[in-house]
C-alpha positions as CSV (number, residue, x, y, z in Angstrom):
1,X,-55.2,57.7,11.8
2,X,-55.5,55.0,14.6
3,X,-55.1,52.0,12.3
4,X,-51.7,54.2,11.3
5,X,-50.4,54.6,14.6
6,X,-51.2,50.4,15.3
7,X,-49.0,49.9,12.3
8,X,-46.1,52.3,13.6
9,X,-46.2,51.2,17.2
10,X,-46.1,46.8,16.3
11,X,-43.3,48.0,13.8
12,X,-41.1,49.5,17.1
13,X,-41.9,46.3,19.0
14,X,-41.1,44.3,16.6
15,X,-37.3,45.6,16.3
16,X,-37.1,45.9,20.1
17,X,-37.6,42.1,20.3
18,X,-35.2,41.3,17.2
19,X,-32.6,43.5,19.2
20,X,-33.8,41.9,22.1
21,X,-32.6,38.6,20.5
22,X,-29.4,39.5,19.2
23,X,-28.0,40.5,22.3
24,X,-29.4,37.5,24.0
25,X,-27.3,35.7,21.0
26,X,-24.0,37.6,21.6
27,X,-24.3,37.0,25.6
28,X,-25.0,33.3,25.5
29,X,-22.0,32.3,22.9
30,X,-19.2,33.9,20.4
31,X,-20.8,31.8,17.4
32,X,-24.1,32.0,15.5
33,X,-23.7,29.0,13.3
34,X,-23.0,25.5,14.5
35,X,-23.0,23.6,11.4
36,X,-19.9,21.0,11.6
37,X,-20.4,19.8,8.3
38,X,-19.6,24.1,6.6
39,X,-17.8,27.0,7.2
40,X,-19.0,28.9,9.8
41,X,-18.5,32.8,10.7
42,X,-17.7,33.7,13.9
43,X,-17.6,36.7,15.8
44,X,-15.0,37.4,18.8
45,X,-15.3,40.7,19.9
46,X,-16.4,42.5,17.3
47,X,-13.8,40.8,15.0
48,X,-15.3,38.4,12.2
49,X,-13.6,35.2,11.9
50,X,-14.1,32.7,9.7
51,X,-13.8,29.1,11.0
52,X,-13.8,25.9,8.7
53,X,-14.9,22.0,9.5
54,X,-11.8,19.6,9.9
55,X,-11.2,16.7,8.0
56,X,-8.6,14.5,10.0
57,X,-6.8,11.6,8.3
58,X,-4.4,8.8,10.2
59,X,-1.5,8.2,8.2
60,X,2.3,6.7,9.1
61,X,5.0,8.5,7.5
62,X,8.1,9.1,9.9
63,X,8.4,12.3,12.1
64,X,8.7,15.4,10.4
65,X,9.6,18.6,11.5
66,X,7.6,20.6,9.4
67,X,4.7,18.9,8.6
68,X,2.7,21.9,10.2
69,X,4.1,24.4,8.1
70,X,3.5,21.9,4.8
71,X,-0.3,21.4,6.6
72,X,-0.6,25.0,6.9
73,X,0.0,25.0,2.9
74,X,-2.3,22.9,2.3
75,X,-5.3,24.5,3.9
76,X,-4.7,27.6,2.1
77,X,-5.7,25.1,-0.8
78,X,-8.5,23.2,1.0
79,X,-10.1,26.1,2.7
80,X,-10.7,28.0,-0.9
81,X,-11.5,24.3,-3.0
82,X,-13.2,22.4,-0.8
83,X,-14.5,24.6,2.3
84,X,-12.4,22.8,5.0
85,X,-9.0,22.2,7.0
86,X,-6.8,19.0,6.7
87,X,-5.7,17.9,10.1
88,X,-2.7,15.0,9.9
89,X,-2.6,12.5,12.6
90,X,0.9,10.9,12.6
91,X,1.3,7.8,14.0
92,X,5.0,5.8,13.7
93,X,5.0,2.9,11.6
94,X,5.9,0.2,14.0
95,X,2.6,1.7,16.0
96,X,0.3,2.2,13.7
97,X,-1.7,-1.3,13.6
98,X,-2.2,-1.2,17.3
99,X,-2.8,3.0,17.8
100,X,-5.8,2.1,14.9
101,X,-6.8,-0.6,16.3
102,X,-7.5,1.1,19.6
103,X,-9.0,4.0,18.0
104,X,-11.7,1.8,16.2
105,X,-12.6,0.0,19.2
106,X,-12.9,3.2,21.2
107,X,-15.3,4.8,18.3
108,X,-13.4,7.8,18.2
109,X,-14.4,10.3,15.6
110,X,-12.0,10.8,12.7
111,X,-12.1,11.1,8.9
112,X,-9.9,8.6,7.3
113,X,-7.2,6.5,7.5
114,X,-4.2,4.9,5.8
115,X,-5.7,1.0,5.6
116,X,-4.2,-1.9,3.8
117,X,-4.9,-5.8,4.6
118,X,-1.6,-5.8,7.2
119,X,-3.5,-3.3,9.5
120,X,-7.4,-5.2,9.7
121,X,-8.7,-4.0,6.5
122,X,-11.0,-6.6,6.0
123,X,-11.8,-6.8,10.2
124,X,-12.5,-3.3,9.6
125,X,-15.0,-4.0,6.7
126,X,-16.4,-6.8,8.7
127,X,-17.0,-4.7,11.8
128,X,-18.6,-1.9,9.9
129,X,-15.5,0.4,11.0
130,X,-15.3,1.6,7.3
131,X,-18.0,3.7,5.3
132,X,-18.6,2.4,1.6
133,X,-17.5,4.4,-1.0
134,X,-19.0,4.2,-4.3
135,X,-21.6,7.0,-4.1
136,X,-18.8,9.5,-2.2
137,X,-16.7,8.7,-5.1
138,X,-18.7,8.8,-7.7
139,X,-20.1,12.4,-6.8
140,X,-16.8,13.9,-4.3
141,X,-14.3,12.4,-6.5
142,X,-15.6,11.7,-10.0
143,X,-11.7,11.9,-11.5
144,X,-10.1,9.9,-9.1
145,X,-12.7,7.1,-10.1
146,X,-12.4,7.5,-13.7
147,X,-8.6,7.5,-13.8
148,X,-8.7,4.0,-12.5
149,X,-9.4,0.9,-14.5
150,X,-12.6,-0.9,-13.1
151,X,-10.5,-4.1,-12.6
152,X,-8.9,-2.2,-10.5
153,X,-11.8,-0.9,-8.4
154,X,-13.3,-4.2,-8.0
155,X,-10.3,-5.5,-6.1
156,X,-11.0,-3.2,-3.1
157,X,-14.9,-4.6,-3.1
158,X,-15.8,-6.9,-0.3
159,X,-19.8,-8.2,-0.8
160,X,-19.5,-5.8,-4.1
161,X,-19.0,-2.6,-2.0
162,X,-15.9,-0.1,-2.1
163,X,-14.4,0.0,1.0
164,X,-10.7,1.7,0.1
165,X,-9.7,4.7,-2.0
166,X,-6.6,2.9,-4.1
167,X,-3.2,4.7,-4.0
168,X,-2.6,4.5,-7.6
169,X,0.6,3.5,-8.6
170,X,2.7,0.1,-9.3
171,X,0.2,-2.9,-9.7
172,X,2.0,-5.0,-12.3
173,X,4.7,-7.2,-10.0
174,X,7.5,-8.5,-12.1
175,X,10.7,-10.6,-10.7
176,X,13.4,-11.4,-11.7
177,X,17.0,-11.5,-10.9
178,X,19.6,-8.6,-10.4
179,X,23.1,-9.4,-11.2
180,X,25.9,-7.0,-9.7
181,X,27.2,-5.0,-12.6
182,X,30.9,-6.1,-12.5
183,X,30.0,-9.9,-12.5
184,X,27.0,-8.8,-15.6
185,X,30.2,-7.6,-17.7
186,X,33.2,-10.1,-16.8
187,X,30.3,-13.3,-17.4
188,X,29.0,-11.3,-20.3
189,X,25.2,-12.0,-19.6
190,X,24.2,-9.7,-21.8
191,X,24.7,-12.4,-24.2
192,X,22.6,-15.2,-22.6
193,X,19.5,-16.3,-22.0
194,X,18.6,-16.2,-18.1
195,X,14.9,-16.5,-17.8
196,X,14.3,-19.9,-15.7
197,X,15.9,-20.8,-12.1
198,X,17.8,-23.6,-13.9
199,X,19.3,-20.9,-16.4
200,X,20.5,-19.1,-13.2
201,X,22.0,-22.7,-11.5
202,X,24.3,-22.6,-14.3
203,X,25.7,-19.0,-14.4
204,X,25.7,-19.7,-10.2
205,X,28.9,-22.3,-11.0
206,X,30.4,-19.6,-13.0
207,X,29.9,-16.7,-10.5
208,X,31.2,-18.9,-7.4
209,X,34.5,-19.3,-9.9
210,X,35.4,-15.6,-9.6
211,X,33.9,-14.4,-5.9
212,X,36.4,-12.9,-4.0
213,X,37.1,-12.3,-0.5
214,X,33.5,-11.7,1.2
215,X,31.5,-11.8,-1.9
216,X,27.7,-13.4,-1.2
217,X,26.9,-15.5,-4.5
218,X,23.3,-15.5,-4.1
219,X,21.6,-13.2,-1.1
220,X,18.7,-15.0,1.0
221,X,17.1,-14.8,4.5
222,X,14.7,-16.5,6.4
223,X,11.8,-15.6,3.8
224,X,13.6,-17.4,1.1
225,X,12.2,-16.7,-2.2
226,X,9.3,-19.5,-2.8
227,X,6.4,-16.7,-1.8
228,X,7.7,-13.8,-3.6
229,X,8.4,-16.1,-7.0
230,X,4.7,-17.7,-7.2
231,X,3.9,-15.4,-10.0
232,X,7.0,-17.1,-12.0
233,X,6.1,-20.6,-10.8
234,X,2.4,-19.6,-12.3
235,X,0.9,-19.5,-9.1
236,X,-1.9,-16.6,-7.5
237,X,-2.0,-16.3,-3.9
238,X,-5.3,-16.1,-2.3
239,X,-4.3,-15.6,1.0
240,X,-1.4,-14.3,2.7
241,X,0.1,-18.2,3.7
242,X,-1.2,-21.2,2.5
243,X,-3.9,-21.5,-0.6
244,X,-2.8,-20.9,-4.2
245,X,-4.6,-21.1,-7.5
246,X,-3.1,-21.6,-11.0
247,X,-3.1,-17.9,-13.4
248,X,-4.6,-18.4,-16.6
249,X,-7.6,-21.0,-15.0
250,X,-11.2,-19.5,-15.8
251,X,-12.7,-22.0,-13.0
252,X,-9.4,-21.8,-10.1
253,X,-9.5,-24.2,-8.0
254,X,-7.5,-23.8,-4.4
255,X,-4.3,-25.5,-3.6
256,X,-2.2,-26.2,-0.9
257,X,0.9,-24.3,-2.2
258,X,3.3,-26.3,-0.6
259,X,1.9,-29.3,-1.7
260,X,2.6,-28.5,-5.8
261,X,5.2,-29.9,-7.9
262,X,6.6,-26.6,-8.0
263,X,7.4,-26.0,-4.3
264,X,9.1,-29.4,-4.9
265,X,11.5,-28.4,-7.7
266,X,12.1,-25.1,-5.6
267,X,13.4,-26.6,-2.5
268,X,15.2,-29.4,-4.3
269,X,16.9,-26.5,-6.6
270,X,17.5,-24.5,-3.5
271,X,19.2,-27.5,-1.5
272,X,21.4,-27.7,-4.1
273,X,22.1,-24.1,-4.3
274,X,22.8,-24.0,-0.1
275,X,25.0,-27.2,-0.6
276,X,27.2,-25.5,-3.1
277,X,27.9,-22.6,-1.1
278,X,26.0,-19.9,-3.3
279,X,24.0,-19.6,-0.3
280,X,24.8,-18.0,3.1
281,X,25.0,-20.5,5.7
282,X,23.3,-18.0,8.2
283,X,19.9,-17.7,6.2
284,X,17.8,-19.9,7.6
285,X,17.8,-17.4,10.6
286,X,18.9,-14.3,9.4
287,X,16.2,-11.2,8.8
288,X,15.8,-9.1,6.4
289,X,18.3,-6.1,6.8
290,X,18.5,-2.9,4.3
291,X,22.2,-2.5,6.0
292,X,22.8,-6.1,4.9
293,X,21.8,-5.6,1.4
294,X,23.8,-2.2,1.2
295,X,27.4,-3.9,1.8
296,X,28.1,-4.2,-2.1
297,X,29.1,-7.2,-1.4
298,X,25.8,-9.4,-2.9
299,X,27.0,-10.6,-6.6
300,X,23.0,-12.1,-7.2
301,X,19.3,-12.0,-6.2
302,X,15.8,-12.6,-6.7
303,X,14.0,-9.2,-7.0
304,X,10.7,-7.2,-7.7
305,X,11.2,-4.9,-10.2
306,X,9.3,-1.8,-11.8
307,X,9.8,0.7,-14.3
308,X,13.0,3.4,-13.1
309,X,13.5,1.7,-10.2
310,X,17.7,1.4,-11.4
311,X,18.7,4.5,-9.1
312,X,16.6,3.2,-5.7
313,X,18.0,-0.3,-6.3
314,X,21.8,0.8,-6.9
315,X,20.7,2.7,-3.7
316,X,20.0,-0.1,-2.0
317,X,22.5,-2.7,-2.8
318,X,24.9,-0.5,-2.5
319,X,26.6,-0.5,-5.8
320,X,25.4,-0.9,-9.4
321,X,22.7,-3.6,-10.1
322,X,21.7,-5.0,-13.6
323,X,18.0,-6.6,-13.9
324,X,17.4,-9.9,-15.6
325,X,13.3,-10.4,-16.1
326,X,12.2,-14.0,-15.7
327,X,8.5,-12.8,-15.4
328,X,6.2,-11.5,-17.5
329,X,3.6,-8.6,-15.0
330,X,1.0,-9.9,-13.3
331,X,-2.1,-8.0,-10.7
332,X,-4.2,-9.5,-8.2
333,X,-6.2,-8.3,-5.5
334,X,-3.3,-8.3,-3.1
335,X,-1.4,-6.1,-5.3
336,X,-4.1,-3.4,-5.9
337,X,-4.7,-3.4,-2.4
338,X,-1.5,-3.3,-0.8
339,X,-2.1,0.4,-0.1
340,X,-5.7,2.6,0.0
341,X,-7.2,4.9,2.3
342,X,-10.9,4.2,3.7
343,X,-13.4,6.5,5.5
344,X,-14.1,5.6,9.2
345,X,-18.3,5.3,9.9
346,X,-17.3,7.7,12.4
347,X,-16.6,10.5,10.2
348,X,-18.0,14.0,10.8
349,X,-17.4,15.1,7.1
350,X,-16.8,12.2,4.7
351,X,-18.2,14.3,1.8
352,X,-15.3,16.9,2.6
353,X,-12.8,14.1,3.4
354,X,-13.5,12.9,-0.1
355,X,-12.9,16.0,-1.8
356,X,-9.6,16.2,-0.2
357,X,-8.8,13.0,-1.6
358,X,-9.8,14.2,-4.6
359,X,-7.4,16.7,-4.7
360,X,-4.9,14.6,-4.1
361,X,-5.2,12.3,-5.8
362,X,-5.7,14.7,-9.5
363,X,-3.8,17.8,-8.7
364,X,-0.4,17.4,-8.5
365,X,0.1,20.8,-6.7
366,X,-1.5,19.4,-3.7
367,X,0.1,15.8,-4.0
368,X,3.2,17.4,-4.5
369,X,3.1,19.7,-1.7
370,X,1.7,16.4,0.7
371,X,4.8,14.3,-0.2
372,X,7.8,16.7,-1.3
373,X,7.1,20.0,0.8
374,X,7.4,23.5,-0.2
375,X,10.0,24.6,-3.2
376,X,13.0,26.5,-2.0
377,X,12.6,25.3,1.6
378,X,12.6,21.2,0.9
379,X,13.1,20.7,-2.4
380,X,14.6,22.9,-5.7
381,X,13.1,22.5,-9.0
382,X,15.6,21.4,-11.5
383,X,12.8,21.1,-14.6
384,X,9.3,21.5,-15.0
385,X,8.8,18.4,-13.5
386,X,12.0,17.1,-11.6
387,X,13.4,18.1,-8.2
388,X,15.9,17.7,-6.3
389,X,15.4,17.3,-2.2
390,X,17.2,19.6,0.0
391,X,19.3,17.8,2.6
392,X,18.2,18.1,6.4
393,X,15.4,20.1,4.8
394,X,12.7,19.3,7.8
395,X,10.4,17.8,5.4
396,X,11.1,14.0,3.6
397,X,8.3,11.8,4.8
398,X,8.6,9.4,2.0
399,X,5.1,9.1,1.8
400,X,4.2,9.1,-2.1
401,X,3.5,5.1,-2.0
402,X,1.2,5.8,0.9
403,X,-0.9,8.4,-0.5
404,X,-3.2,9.7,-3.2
405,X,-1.7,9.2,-7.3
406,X,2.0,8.6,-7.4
407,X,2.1,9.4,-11.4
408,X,1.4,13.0,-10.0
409,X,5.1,13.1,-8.2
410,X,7.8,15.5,-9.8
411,X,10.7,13.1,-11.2
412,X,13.2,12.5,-8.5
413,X,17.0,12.4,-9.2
414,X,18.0,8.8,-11.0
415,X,14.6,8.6,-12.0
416,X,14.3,8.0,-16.0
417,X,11.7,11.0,-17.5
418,X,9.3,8.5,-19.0
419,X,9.0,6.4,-15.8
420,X,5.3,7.2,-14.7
421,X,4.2,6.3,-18.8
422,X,6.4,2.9,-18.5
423,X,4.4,2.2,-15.5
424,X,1.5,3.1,-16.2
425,X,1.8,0.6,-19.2
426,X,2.5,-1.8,-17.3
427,X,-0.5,-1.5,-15.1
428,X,-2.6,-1.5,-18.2
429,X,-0.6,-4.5,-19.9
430,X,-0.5,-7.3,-16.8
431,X,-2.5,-10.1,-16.8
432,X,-5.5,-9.8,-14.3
433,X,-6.4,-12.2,-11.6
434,X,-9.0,-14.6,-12.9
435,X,-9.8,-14.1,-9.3
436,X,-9.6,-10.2,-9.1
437,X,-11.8,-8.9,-5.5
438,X,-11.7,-11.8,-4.2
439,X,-11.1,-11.6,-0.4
440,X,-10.6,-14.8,1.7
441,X,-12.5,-15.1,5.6
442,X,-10.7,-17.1,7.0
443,X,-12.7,-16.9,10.3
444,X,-14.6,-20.3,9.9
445,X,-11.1,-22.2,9.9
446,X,-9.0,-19.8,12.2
447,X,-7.9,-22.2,14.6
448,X,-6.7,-24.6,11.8
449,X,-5.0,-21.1,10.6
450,X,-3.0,-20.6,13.6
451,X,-2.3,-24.3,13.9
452,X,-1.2,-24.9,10.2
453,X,0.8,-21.2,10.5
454,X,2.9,-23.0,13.6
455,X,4.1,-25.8,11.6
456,X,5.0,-23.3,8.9
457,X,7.2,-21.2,11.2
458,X,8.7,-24.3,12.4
459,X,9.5,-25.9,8.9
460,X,9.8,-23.2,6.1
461,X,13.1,-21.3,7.2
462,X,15.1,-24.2,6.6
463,X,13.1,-25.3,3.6
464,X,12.8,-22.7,1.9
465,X,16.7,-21.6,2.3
466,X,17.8,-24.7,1.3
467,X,19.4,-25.5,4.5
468,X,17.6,-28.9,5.3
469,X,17.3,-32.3,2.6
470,X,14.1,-31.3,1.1
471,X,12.5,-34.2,0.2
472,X,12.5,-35.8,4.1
473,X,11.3,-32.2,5.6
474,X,9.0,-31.4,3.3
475,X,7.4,-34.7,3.8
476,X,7.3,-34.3,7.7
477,X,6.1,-30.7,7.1
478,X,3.2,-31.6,4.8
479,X,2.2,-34.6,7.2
480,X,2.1,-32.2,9.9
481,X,0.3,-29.9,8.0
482,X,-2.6,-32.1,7.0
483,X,-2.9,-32.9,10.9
484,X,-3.2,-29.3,11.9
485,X,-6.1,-29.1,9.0
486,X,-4.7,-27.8,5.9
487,X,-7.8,-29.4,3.7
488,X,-10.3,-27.5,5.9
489,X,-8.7,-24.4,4.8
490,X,-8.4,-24.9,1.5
491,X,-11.8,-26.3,1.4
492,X,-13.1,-23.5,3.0
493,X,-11.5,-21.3,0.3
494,X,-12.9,-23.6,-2.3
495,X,-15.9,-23.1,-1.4
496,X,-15.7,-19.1,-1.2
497,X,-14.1,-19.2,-4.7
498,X,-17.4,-20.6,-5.8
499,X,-19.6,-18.2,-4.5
500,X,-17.1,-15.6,-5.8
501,X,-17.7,-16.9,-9.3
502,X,-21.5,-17.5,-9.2
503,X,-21.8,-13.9,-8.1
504,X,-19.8,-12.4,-11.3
């Protein structure tokens, strides 16, 4: 009877202390569960709420007025498929490199960020800003890895790592010319053969025959077109500036680029060009300007071109274009890489982060929803998988290049049905890179850099325009060049294309 009543009275003590503790709990905070990393429950007053971690993710689409309500969309998704919130941190475009740049170097705490080589990505890599991503994707984002061609993957590798989740869309660059439609027809170049710049120096005669009034015969600025024609000229950059090495060679070797035979025929060509007025006179300092372009008034060019691209380019120009290829596609690193988004070491939930991206990047719901809106407030569905934006809508961040798998996007207006297949065939069909992932440092010779990048700035406007003889400032370019250390560079790069190799 005793032992009984021991039994009965340690079982009322025991409750008194467990009530004991819960109203200790409920005094001292409004949450019992302080895992960051999962949905938590919380309790306000008697009223249950449940509360989700956040993922945050820096990306630089232009202001939009309703990117909370398309947010708010979102996490109705994320909270039920992955356990967690999306939180976007807009920056503006023109701020963006210096905003992450600062946020880095402060060691704030965020998720993930829109990275590509023209905001640090490799300074990011070096500094250990970036978490690598080959496990996370392997086991978060199985799909999104397997959709991708490993070629593809190694590109974003530095020291054989992952760094960058790839924004899949366009890799195989192609140029060629566009031809305003009116001149196409009256010169009937339908019927010839226009592959080659010299092809084009002929039908130039022709076209400067029958300009009128304002007409430009061939559009340039300050850029000229040497850089964005090295594919054509059978040239890979390495680096952003300077080093080239020859597509198709199994052992590359790293050139001066301005230095070839080719830069030589392509200033000579393009003297000749300025000289005959097919040129504008104004180039050599002019910018690039979309309103420029827009006038109509350009009868020629020298263009990138992809699959469907015929409505955004008449867009652009301003009136009707027609394309001429003089290239055959082509990928390298810098192409793969020209857009990705990478993890920061600071993240509080990169295994959630990675899910989101997941989605994203394989459901086109949620891509869909990221970079057209909500149907029936931005956008009306004019086919199962074509839309058509609503004007002054509140939501056009023209973003699907920035983020996640652009085959995913619903067919805008102008855009052919088959144009994700057509590209995707061309991503499959280019010629690789024989030096696919391989990232320059140019650390070691960064002083020779910047010195060899001022006599470029001083030189190549003129040069590359066609505005100056080419044969006496090329000479006094290259001279002046080889002073500021040009063959330190390249050497350098020489020898990190040899470690690249030995470690394939």
């Amino acid at each position: 009877m005793r032992r009984n009543m021991m039994k009965v009275m340690t079982t009322i003590l025991t409750f008194m202390m467990l009530f004991s503790m819960v109203g200790c709990s409920k005094k001292e905070g409004k949450s019992t569960n302080v895992d960051t990393n999962e949905s938590q429950v919380k309790e306000n007053d008697g009223q249950t709420e449940k509360t989700y971690p956040k993922v945050t993710w820096y990306i630089r689409p232009s202001a939009q007025q309703d990117m909370d309500i398309v947010v708010e969309e979102l996490n109705k998704i994320f909270r039920e498929k992955v356990g967690a919130e999306l939180e976007i941190k807009r920056v503006d475009p023109g701020d963006y490199n210096q905003k992450m740049m600062t946020t880095i170097a402060a060691g704030e705490k965020f998720d993930m960020m829109h990275s590509a080589p023209r905001y640090g990505f490799y300074d990011n890599v070096a500094k250990g800003a970036y978490l690598p991503l080959d496990d996370l994707l392997k086991e978060y984002a199985p799909k999104t890895y397997a959709n991708i061609k490993s070629e593809f993957w190694d590109a974003v590798k530095v020291d054989g790592k992952i760094y960058g989740v790839i924004n899949y869309q366009i890799f195989g660059r192609e140029n060629g010319f566009r031809v305003r439609k009116d001149v196409y027809d009256a010169l009937d170049l339908s019927s010839k053969e226009i592959k080659t710049f010299e092809d084009m120096d002929e039908i130039l005669v022709k076209m400067a025959e029958i300009a009128d009034g304002d007409d430009i015969v061939f559009n340039m600025n300050k850029e000229g077109l040497f850089n964005n024609s090295l594919t054509y000229h059978g040239l890979d950059p390495i680096d952003n500036d300077m080093g080239v090495i020859r597509i198709g060679d199994n052992k590359p070797v790293a050139e001066n680029r301005y230095a070839t035979e080719e830069f030589k025929a392509y200033v000579n060509m393009m003297h000749k060009w300025y000289k005959s007025g097919y040129i504008p006179k104004d180039s050599p300092t002019r910018e690039y300007s979309r309103e420029f372009v827009a006038t109509g008034r350009i009868m020629a060019s020298w263009d990138n071109h992809k699959p469907g691209d015929e409505y955004e380019v008449n867009t652009l120009y301003g009136t009707e274009m027609e394309y001429i290829p003089s290239e055959t596609p082509f990928v390298n690193t810098q192409n793969v890489i020209a857009t990705m988004t990478s993890l920061s070491h600071t993240s509080p939930n990169p295994d959630k982060a990675m899910q989101i991206l997941e989605l994203v990047n394989t459901d086109p719901e949620v891509y869909n929803l990221l970079i057209n809106g909500i149907e029936g407030k931005h956008y009306k569905k004019v086919g199962d998988n074509r839309i058509e934006p609503i004007s002054n809508s509140g939501y056009a961040p023209n973003c699907g290049w920035m983020v996640g798998n652009q085959f995913n996007a619903y067919l805008l207006p102008g855009q052919p049905d088959d144009v994700w297949e057509k590209t995707i065939e061309v991503n499959e069909s280019a010629t690789i890179s024989s030096a696919m992932g391989l990232s320059i440092d140019i650390t070691s010779v960064k002083n020779e850099y910047v010195q060899c990048k001022s006599v470029l700035d001083e030189y190549l406007p003129a040069l590359v325009t066609g505005a100056v003889d080419a044969d006496k400032h090329l000479s006094d370019m290259l001279d002046k060049l080889e002073q500021a250390g040009i063959q330190k560079i390249i050497d350098e790069e020489n020898r990190q294309i040899q470690e690249f190799l030995s470690a394939q």
